[in-house]
N, C-alpha and C positions, 0 to 999 in steps of 0.2 A: 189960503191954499198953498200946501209946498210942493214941491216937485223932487222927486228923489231919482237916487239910481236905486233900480229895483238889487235886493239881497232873500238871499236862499229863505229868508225868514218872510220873503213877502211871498212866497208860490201859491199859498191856496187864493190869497190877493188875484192877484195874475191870471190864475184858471178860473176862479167868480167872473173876472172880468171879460175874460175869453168866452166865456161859456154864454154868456149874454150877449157878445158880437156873434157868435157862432147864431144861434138860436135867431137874432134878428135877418143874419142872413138866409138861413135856414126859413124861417114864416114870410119873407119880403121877397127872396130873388132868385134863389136857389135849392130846391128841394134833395137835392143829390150830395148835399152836406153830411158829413157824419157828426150826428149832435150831441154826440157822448164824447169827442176827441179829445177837448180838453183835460180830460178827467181820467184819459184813458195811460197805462203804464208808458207808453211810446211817447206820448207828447209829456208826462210827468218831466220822461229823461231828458225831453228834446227842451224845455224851459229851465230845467235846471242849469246844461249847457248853455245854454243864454246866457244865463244872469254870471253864471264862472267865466263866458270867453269875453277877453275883451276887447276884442275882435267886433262882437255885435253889443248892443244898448236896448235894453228893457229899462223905462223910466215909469216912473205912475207917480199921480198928483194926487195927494190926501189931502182930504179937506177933514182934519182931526186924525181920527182912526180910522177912517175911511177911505179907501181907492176910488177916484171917478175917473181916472181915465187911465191908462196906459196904449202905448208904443213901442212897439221894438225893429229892431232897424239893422244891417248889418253891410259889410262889403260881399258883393254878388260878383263872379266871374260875369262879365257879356258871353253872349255866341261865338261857336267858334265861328260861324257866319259873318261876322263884323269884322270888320279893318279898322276900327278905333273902338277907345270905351272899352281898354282891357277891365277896369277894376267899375263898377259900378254900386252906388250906395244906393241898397233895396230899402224900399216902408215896406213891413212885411206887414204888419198891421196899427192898425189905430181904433181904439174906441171909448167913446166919450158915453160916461153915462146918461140917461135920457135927461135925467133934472140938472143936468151940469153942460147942457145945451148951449149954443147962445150966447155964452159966456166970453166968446174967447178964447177959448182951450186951444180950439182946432189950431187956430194960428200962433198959440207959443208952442204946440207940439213940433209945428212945421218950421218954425225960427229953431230950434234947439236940433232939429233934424239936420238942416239946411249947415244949421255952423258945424254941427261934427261933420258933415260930409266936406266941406271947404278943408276942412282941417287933414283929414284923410288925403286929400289931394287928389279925389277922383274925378276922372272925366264926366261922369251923367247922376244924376239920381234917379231913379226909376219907382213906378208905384204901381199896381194891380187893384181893378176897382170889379163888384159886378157891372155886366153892363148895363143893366137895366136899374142900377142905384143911381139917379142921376141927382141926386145930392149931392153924394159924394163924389160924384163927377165934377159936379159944379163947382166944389170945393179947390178940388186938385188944379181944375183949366184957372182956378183965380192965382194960384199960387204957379202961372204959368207953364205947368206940366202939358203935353201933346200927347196928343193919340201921336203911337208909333208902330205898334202891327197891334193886328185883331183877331183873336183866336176865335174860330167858329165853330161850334161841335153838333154832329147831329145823333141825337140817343135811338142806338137801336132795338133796345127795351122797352 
């Protein structure tokens, strides 16, 4: 298994990989997903810029010619509501393919997370989970992340 920095030559990579995090959240948690995004011209632009700023980190581990997981991650403004934690390092996503489970993955994606955010020099890392994934809840609270506020939404549709 290697682990790279994702390049413009990996995108359709990236959006395979998206589109199967997308779709698991979409059948598991959340039905108000749009399950075409990944693929869609908006988001094309919006990974593109990823992988050119270097500001943010898209990384994916091939095992051969293959992607199992990718990550990307970037520095987030806080609220203007905060009095500390100007600069904040977001997980904007993570997903590990289903047979690349188990493995491990999850915890060198969070070591290679954790050291670029040290190295940035920001005050908090921060992560967004559904709330009813409580795997991936469980995941985050091991790697000592807290609930810190809770968005509650009620659909009027």
């Amino acid at each position: 298994m290697k682990i790279i920095t994702a390049k413009i030559e990996h995108l359709n990579m990236i959006q395979k990989l998206s589109k199967k995090l997308i779709l698991d959240d979409y059948n598991n948690y959340d039905k108000s997903i749009d399950v075409d995004r990944s693929h869609s011209e908006k988001w094309t632009v919006f990974f593109k810029e990823w992988i050119e700023d270097h500001k943010n980190i898209i990384y994916l581990a091939m095992d051969g010619e293959k992607a199992v997981w990718y990550i990307y991650w970037g520095i987030h403004l806080s609220s203007s509501w905060r009095t500390w934690w100007t600069h904040i390092a977001k997980l904007y996503n993570f997903f590990v393919d289903e047979d690349y489970r188990s493995h491990w993955l999850g915890s060198q994606l969070y070591a290679k997370f954790k050291k670029w955010s040290t190295n940035q020099q920001v005050e908090a890392i921060s992560v967004v989970a559904s709330a009813t994934n409580e795997q991936v809840i469980k995941l985050y609270k091991k790697y000592w992340f807290k609930e810190y506020t809770l968005t509650l939404e009620y659909p009027l549709k």
